[in-house]
Backbone and ligand atoms as CSV (ligand in chain L), in Angstrom:
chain,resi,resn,atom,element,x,y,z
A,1,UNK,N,N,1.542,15.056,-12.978
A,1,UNK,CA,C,0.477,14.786,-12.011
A,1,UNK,C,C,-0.677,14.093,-12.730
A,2,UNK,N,N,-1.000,12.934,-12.085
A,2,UNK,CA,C,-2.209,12.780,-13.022
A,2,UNK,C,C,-3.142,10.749,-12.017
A,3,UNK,N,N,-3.830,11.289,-12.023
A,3,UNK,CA,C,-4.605,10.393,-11.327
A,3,UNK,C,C,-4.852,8.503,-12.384
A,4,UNK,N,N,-4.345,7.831,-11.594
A,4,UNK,CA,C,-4.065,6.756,-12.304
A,4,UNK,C,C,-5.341,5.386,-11.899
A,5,UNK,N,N,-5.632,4.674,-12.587
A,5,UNK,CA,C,-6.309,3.445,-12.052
A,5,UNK,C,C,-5.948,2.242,-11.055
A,6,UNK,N,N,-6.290,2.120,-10.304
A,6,UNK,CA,C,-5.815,1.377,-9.358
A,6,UNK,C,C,-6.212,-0.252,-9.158
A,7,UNK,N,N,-5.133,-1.366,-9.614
A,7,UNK,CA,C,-5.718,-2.256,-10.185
A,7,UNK,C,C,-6.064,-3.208,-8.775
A,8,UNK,N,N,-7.438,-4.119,-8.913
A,8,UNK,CA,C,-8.301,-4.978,-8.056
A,8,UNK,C,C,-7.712,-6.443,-7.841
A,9,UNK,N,N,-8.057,-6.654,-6.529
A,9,UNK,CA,C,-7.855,-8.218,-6.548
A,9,UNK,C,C,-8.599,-8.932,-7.151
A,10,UNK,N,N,-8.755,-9.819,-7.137
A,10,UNK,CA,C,-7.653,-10.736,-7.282
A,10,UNK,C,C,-7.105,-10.793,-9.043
A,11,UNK,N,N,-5.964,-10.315,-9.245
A,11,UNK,CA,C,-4.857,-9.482,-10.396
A,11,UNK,C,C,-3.628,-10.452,-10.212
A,12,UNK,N,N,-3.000,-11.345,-10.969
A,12,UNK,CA,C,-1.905,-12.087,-10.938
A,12,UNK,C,C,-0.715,-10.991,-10.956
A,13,UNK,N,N,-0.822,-8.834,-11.241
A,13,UNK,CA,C,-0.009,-8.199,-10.981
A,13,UNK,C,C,0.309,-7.869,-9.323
A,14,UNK,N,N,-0.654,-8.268,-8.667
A,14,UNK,CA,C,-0.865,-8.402,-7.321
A,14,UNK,C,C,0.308,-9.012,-6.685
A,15,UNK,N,N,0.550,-9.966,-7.549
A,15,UNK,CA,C,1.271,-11.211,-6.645
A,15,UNK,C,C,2.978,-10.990,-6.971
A,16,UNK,N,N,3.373,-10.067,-7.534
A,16,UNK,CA,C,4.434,-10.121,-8.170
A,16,UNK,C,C,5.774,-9.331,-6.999
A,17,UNK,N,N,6.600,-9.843,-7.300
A,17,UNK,CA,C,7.656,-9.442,-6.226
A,17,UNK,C,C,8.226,-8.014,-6.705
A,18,UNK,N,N,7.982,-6.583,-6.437
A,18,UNK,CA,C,8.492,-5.665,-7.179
A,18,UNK,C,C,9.974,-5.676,-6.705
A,19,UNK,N,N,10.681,-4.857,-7.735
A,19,UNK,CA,C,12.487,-4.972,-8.148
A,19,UNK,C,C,12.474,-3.504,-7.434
A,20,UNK,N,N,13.833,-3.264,-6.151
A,20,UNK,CA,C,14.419,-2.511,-5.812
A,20,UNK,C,C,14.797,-1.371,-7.045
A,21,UNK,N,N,14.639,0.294,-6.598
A,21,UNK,CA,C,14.669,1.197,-7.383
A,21,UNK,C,C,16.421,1.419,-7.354
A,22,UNK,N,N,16.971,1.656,-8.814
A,22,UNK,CA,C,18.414,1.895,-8.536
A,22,UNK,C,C,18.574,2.939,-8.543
A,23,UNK,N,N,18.062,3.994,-9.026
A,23,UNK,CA,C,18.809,5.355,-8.536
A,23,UNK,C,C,17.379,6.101,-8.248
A,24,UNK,N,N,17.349,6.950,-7.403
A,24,UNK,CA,C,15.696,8.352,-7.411
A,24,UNK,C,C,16.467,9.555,-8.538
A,25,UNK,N,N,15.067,9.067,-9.298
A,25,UNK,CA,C,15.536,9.879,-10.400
A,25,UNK,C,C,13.987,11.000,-10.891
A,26,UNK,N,N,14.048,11.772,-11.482
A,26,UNK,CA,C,12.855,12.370,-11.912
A,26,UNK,C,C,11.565,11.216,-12.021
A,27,UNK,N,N,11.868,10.474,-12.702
A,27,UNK,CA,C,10.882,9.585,-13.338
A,27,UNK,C,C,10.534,8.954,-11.929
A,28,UNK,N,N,10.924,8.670,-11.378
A,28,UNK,CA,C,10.530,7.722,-10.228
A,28,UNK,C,C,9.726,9.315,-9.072
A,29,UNK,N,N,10.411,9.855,-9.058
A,29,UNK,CA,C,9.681,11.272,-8.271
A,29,UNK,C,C,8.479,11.765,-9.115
A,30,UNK,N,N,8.564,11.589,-10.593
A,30,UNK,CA,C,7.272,11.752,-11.186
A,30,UNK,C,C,6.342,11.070,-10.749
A,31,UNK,N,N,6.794,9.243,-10.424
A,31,UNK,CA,C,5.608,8.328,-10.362
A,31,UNK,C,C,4.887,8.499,-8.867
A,32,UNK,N,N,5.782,8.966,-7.709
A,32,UNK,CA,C,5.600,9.212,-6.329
A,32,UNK,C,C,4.715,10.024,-6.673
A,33,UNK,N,N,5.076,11.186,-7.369
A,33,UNK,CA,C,3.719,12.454,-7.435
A,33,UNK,C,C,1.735,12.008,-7.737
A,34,UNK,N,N,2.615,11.219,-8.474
A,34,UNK,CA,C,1.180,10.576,-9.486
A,34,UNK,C,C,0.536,9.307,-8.660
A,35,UNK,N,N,1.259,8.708,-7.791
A,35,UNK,CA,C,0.496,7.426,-6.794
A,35,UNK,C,C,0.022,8.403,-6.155
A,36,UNK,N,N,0.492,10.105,-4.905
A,36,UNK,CA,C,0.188,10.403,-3.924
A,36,UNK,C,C,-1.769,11.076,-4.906
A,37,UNK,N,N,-1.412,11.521,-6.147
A,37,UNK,CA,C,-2.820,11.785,-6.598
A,37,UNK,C,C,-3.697,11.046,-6.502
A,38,UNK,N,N,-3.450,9.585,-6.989
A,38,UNK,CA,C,-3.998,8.433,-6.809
A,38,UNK,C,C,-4.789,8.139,-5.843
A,39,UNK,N,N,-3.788,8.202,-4.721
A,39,UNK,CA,C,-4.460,7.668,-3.525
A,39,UNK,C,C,-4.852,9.194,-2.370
A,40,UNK,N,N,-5.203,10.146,-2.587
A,40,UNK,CA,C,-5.498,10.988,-2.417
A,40,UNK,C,C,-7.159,11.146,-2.978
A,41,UNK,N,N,-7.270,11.238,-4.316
A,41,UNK,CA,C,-8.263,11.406,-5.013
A,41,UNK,C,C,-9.540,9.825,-4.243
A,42,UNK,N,N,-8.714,8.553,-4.048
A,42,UNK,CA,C,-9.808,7.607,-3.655
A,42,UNK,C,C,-11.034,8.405,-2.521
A,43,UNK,N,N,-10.570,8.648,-1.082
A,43,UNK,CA,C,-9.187,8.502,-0.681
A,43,UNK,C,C,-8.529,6.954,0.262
A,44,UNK,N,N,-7.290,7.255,0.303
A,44,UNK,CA,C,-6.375,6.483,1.017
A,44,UNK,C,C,-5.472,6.775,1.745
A,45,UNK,N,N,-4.795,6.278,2.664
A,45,UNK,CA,C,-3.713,6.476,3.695
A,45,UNK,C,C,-2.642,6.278,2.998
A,46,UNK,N,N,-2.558,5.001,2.278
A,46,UNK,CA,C,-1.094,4.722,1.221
A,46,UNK,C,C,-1.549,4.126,-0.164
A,47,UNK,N,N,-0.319,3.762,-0.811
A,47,UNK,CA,C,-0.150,3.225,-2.038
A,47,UNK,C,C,1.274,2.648,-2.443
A,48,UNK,N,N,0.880,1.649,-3.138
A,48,UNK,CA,C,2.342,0.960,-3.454
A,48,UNK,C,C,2.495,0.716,-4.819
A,49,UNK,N,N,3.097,0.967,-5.439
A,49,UNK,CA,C,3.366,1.304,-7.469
A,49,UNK,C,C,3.437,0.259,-7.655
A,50,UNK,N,N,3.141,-0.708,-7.244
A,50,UNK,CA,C,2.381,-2.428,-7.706
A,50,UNK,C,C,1.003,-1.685,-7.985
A,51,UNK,N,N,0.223,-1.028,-7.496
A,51,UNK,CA,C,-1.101,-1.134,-7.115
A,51,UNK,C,C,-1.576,-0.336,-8.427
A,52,UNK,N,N,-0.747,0.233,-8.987
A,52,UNK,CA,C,-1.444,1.245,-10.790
A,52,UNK,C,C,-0.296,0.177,-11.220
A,53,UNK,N,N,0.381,-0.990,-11.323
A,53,UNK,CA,C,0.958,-1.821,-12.192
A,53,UNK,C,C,2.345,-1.107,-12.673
A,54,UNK,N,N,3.212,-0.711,-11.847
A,54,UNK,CA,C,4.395,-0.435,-11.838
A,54,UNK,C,C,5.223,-1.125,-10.628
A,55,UNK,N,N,5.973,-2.630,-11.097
A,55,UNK,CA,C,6.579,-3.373,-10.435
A,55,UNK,C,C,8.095,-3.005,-9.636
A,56,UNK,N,N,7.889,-1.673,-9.090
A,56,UNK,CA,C,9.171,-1.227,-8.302
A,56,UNK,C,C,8.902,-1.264,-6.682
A,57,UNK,N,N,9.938,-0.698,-6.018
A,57,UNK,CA,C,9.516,-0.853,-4.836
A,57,UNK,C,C,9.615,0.726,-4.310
A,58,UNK,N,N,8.333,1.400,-4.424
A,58,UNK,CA,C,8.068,2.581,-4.287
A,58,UNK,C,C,6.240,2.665,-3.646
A,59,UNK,N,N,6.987,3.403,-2.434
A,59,UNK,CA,C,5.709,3.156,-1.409
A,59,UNK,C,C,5.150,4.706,-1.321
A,60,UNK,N,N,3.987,5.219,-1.022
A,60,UNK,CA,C,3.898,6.700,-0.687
A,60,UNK,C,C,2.367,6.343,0.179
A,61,UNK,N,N,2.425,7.187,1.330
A,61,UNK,CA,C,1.714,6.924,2.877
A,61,UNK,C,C,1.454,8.120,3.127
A,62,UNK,N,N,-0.134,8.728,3.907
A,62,UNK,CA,C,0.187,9.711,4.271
A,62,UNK,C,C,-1.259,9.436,5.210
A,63,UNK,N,N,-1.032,9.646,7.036
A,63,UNK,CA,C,-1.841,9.117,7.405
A,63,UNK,C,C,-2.955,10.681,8.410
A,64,UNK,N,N,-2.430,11.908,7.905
A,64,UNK,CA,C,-3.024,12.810,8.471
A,64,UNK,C,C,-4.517,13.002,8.475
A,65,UNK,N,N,-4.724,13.066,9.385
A,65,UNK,CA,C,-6.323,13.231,9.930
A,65,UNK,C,C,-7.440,14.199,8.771
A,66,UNK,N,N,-8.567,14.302,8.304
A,66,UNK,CA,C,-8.999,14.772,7.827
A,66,UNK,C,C,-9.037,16.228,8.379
A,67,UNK,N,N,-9.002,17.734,7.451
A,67,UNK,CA,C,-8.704,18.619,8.274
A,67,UNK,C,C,-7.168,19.541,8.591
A,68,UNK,N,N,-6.318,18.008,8.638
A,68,UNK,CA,C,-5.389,18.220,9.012
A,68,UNK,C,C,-4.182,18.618,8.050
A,69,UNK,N,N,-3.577,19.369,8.243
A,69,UNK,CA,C,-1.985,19.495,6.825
A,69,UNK,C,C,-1.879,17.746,6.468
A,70,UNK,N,N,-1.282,17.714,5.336
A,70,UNK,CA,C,-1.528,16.597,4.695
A,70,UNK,C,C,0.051,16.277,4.958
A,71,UNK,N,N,0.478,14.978,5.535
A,71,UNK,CA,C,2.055,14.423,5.838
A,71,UNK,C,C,2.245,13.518,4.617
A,72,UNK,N,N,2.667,13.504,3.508
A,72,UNK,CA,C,2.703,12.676,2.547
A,72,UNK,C,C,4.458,12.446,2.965
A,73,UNK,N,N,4.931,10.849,2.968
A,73,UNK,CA,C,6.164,10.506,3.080
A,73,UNK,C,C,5.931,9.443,1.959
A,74,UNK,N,N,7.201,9.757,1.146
A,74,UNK,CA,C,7.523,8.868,-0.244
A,74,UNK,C,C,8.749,8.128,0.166
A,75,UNK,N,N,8.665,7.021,-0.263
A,75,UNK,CA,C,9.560,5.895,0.840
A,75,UNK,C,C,9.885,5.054,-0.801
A,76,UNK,N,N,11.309,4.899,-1.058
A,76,UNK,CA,C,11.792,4.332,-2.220
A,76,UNK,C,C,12.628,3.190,-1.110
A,77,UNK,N,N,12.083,1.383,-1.714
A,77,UNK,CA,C,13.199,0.483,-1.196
A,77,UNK,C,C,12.993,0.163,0.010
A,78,UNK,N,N,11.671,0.868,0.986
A,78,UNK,CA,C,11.623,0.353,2.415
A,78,UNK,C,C,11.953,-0.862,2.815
A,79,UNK,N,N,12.498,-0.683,3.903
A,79,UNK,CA,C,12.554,-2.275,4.405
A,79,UNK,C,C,12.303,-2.204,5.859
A,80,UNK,N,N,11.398,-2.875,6.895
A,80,UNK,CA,C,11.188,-2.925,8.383
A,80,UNK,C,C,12.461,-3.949,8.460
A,81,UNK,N,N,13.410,-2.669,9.460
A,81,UNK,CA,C,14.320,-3.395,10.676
A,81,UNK,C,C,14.413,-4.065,11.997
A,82,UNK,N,N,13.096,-3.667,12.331
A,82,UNK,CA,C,12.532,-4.162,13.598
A,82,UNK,C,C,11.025,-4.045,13.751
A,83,UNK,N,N,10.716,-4.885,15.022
A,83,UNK,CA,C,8.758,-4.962,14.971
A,83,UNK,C,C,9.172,-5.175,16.614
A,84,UNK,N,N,8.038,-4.650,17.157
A,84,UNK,CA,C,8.108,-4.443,18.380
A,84,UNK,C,C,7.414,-5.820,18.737
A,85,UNK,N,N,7.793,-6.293,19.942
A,85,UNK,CA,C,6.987,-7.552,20.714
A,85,UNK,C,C,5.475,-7.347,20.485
A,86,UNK,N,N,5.190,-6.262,21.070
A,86,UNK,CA,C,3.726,-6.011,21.189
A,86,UNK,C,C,2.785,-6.238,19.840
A,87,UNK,N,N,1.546,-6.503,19.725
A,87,UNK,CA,C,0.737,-7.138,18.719
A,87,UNK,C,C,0.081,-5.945,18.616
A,88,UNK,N,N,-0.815,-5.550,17.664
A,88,UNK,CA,C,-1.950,-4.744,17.679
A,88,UNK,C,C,-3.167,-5.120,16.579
A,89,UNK,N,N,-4.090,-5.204,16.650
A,89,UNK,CA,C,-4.902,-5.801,15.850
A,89,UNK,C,C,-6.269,-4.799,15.186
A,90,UNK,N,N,-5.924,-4.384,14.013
A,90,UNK,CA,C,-6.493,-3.553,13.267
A,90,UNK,C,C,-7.650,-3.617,12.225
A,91,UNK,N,N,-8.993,-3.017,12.155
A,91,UNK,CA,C,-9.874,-3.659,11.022
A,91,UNK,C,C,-9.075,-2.759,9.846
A,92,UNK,N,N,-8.464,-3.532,8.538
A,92,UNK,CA,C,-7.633,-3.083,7.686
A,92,UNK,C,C,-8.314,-3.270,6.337
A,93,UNK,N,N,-7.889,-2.341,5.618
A,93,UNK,CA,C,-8.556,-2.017,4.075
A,93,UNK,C,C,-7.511,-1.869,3.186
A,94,UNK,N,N,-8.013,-1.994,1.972
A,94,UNK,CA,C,-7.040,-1.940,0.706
A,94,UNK,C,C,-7.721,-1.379,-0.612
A,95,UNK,N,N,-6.717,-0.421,-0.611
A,95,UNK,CA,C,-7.760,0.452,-2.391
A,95,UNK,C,C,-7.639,-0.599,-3.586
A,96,UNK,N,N,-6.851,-1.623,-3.055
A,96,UNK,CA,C,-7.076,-2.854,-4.150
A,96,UNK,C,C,-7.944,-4.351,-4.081
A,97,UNK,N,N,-9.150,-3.522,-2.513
A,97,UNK,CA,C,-9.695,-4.526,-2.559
A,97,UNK,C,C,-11.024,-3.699,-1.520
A,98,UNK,N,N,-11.428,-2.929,-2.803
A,98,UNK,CA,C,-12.489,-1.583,-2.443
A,98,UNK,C,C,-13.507,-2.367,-1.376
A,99,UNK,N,N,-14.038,-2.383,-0.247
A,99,UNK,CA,C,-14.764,-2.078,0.188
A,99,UNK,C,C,-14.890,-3.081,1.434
A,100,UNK,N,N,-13.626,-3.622,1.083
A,100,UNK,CA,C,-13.724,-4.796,2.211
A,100,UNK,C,C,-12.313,-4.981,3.130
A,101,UNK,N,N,-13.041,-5.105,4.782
A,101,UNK,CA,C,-12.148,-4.756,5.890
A,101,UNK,C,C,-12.259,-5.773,6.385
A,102,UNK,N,N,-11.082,-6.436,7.144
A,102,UNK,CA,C,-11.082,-7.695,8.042
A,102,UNK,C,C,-10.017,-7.394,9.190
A,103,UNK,N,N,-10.102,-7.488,10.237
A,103,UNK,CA,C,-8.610,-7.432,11.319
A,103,UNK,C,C,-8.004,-8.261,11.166
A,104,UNK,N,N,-6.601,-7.384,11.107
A,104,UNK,CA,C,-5.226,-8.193,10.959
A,104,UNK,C,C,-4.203,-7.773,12.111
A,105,UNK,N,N,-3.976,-8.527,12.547
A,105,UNK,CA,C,-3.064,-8.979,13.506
A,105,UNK,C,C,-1.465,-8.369,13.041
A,106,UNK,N,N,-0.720,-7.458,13.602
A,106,UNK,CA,C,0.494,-7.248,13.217
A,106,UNK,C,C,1.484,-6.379,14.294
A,107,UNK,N,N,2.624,-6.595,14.516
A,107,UNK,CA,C,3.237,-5.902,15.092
A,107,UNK,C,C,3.067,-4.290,15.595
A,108,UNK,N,N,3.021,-4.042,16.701
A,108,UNK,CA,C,2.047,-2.826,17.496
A,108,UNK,C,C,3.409,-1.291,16.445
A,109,UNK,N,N,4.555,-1.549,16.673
A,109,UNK,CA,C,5.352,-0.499,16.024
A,109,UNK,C,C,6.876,-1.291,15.209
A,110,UNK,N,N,7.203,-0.353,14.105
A,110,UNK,CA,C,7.939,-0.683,13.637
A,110,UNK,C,C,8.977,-0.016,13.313
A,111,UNK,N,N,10.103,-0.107,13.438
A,111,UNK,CA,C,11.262,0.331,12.602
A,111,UNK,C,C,11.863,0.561,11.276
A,112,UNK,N,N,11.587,1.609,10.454
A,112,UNK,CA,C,11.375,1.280,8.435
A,112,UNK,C,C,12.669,2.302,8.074
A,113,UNK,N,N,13.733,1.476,7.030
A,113,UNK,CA,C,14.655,2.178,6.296
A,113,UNK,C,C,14.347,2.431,4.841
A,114,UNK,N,N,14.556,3.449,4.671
A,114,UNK,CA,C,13.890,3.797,3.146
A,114,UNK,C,C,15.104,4.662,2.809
A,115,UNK,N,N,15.246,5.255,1.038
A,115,UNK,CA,C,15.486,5.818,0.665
A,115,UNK,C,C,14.437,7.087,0.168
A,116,UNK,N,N,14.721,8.086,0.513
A,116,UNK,CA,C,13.685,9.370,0.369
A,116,UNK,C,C,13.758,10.001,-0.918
A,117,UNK,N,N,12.817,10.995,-1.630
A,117,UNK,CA,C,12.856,11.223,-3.079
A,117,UNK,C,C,13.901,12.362,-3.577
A,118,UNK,N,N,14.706,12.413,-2.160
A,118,UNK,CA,C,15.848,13.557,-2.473
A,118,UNK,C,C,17.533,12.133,-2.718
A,119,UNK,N,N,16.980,11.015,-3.011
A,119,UNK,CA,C,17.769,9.825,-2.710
A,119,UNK,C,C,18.954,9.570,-1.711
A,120,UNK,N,N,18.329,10.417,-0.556
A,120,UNK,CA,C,19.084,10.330,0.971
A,120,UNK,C,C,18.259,9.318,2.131
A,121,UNK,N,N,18.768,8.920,2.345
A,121,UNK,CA,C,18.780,7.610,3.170
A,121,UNK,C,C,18.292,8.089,4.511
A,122,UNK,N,N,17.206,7.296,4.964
A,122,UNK,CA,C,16.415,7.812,6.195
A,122,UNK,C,C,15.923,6.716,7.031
A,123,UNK,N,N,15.456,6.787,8.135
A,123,UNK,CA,C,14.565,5.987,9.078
A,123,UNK,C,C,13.876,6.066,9.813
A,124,UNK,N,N,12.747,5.765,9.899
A,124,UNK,CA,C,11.585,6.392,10.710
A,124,UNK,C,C,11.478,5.286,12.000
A,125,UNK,N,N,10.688,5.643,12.758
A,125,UNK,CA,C,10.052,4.585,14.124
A,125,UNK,C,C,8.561,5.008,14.113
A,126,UNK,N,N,7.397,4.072,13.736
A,126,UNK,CA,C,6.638,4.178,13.658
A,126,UNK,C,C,5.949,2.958,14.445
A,127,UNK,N,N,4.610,3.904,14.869
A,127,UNK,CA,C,3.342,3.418,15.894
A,127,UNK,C,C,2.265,3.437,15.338
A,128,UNK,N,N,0.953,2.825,16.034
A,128,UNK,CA,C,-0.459,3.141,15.347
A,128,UNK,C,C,-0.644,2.857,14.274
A,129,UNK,N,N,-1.300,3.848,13.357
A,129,UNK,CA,C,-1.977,3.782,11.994
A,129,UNK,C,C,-0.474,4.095,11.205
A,130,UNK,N,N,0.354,4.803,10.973
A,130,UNK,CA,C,1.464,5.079,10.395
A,130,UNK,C,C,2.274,3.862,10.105
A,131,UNK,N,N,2.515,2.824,11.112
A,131,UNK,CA,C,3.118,1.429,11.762
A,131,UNK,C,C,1.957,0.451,10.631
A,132,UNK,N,N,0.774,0.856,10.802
A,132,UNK,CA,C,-0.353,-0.543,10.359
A,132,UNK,C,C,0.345,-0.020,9.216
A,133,UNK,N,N,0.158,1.188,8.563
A,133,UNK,CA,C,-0.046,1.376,6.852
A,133,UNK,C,C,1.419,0.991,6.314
A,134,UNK,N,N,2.688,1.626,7.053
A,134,UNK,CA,C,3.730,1.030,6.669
A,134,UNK,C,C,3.988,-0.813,6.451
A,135,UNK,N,N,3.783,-1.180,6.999
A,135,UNK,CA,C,3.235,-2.732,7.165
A,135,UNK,C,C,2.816,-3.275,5.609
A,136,UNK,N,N,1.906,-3.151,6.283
A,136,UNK,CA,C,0.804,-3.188,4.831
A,136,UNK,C,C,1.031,-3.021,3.315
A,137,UNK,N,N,1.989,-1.378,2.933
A,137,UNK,CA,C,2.592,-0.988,1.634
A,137,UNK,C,C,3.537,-2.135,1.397
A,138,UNK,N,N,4.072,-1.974,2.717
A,138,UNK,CA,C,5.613,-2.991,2.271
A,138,UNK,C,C,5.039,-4.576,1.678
A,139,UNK,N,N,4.247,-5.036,2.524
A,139,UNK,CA,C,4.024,-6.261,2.414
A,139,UNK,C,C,3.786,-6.542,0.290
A,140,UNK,N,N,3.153,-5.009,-0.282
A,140,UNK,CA,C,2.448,-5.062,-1.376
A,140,UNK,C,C,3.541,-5.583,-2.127
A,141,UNK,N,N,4.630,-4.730,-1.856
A,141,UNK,CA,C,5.841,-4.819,-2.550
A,141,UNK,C,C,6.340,-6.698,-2.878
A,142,UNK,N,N,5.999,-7.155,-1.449
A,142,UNK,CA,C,6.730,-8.862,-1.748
A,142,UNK,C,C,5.197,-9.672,-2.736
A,143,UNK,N,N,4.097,-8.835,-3.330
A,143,UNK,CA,C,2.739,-9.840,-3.524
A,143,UNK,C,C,2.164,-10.170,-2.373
A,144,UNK,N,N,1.976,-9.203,-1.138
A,144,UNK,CA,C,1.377,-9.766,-0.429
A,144,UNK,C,C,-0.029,-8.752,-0.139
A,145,UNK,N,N,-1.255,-9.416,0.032
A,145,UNK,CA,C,-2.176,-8.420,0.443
A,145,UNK,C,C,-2.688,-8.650,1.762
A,146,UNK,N,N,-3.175,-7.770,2.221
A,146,UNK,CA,C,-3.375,-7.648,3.622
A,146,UNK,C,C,-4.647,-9.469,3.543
A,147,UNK,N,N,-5.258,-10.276,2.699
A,147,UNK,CA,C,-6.426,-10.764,3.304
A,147,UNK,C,C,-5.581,-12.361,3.403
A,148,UNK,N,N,-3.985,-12.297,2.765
A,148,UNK,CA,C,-2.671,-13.170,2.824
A,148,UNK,C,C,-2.943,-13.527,4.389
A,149,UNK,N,N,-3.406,-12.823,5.565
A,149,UNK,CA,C,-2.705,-12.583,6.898
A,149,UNK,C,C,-4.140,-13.870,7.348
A,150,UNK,N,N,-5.443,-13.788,6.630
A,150,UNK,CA,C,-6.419,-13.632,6.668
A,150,UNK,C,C,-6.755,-15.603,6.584
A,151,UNK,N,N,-7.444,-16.580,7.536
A,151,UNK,CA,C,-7.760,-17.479,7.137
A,151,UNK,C,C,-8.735,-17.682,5.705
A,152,UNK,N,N,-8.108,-18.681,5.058
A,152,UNK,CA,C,-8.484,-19.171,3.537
A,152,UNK,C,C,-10.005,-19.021,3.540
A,153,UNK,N,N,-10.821,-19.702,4.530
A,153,UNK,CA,C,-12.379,-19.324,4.027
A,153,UNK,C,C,-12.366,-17.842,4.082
A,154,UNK,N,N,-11.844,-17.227,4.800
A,154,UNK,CA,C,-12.582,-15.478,5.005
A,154,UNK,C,C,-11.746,-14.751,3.680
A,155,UNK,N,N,-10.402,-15.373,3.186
A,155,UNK,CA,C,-9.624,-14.991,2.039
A,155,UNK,C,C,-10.639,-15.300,0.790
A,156,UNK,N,N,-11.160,-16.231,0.949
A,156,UNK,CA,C,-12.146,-16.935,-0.478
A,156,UNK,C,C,-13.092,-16.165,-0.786
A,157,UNK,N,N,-14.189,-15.765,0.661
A,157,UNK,CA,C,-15.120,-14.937,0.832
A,157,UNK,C,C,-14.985,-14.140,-0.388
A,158,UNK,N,N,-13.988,-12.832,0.547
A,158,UNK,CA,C,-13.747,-11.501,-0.129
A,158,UNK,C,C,-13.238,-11.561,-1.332
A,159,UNK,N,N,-12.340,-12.544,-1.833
A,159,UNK,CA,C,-11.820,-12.379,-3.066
A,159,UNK,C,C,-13.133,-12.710,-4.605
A,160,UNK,N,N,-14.105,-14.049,-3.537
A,160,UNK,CA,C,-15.398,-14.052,-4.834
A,160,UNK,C,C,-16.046,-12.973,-4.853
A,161,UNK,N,N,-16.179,-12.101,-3.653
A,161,UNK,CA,C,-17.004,-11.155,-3.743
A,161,UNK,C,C,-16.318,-9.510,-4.768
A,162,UNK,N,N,-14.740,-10.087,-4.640
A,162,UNK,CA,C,-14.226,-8.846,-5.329
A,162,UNK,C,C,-14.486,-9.419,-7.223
A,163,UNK,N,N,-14.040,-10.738,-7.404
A,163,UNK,CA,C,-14.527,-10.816,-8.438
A,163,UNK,C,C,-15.707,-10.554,-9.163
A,164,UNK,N,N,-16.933,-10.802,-8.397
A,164,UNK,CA,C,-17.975,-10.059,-9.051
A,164,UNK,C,C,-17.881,-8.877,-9.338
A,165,UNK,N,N,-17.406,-8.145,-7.987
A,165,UNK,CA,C,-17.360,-6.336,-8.007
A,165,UNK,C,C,-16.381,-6.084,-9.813
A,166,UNK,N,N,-15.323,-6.549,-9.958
A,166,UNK,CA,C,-14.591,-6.149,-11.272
A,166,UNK,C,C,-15.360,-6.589,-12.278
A,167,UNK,N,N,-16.068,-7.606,-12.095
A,167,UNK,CA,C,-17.253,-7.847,-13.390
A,167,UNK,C,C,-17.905,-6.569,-13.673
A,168,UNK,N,N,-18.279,-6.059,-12.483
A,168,UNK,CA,C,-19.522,-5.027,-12.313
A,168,UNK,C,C,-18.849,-3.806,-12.652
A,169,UNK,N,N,-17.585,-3.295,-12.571
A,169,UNK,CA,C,-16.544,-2.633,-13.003
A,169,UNK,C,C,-16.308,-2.372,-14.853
A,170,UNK,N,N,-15.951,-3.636,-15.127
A,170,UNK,CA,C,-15.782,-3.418,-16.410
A,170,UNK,C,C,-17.058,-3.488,-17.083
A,171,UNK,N,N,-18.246,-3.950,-17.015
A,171,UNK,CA,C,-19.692,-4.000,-17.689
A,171,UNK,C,C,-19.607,-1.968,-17.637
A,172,UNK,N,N,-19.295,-1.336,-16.472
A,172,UNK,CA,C,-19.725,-0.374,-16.421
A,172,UNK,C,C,-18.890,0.793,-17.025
A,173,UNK,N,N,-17.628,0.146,-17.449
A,173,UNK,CA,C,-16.632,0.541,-18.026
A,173,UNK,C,C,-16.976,1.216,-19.421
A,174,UNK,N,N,-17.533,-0.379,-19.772
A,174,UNK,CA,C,-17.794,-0.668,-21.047
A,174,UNK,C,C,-18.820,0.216,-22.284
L,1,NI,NI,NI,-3.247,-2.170,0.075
């Protein structure tokens, strides 16, 4: 267990296509444990093991209400099988791009096949916020970030403004 750093845009590890997990093995159920700290401790709804710089395709989501029992689902290999006609349009955030929200436009529910951390094969049907965040993890997995969805001036915006912020990051690091 152990709370990890969560790396910022704009990161050329960002962009990288993570490699399908071949077997769920301890080590990979170790790293699930250690993203859900991660993104727990911010907090966050999800995380994708691109996002602490581990290029696999290992997603962990958990979208329970403050208050509420905590639903953590660890999703090894997701892939959306289907997207519903319907649109839904969400103001969306990213712990890899602290502090800044823009609406994104995306399929209202989705259909997601994953392998689970018991390495049994599952599928969910997801709506709402569960549907946005699934979306979203997956997309991390191909290098994509949610501000990708986002026209180039409003992409430019946020990304100069994140560059300063990591200036201001590591000075304070330092
Ligand atoms: Ni994100």
């Amino acid at each position: 267990m152990a709370i990890l750093q969560i790396i910022w845009a704009p990161d050329p590890r960002l962009k990288v296509v993570s490699e399908p997990v071949e077997t769920v093995d301890d080590d990979v159920r170790a790293l699930m444990d250690d993203m859900l700290d991660t993104m727990y401790d911010e907090p966050g709804v999800g995380l994708s093991a691109i996002q602490i710089g581990v290029p696999k395709r290992v997603v962990v989501v958990d979208v329970a209400r403050k208050g509420e029992e905590p639903q953590p689902i660890r999703l090894v290999n997701p892939v959306i099988t289907a997207t519903s006609e319907e649109i839904a349009i969400f103001d969306e955030g990213c712990l890899s791009l602290p502090e800044h929200f823009a609406e994104v436009e995306r399929p209202a529910e989705v259909d997601v096949s994953y392998i689970d951390e018991n390495g049994d094969a599952q599928t969910l049907h997801a709506d709402d916020i569960l549907s946005r965040c699934l979306q979203h993890e997956i997309d991390h997995l191909d290098g994509i970030l949610f501000v990708d969805h986002l026209s180039a001036l409003k992409r430019g915006m946020i990304l100069r403004k994140l560059t300063k912020q990591k200036k201001a990051r590591l000075r304070d690091s330092a």
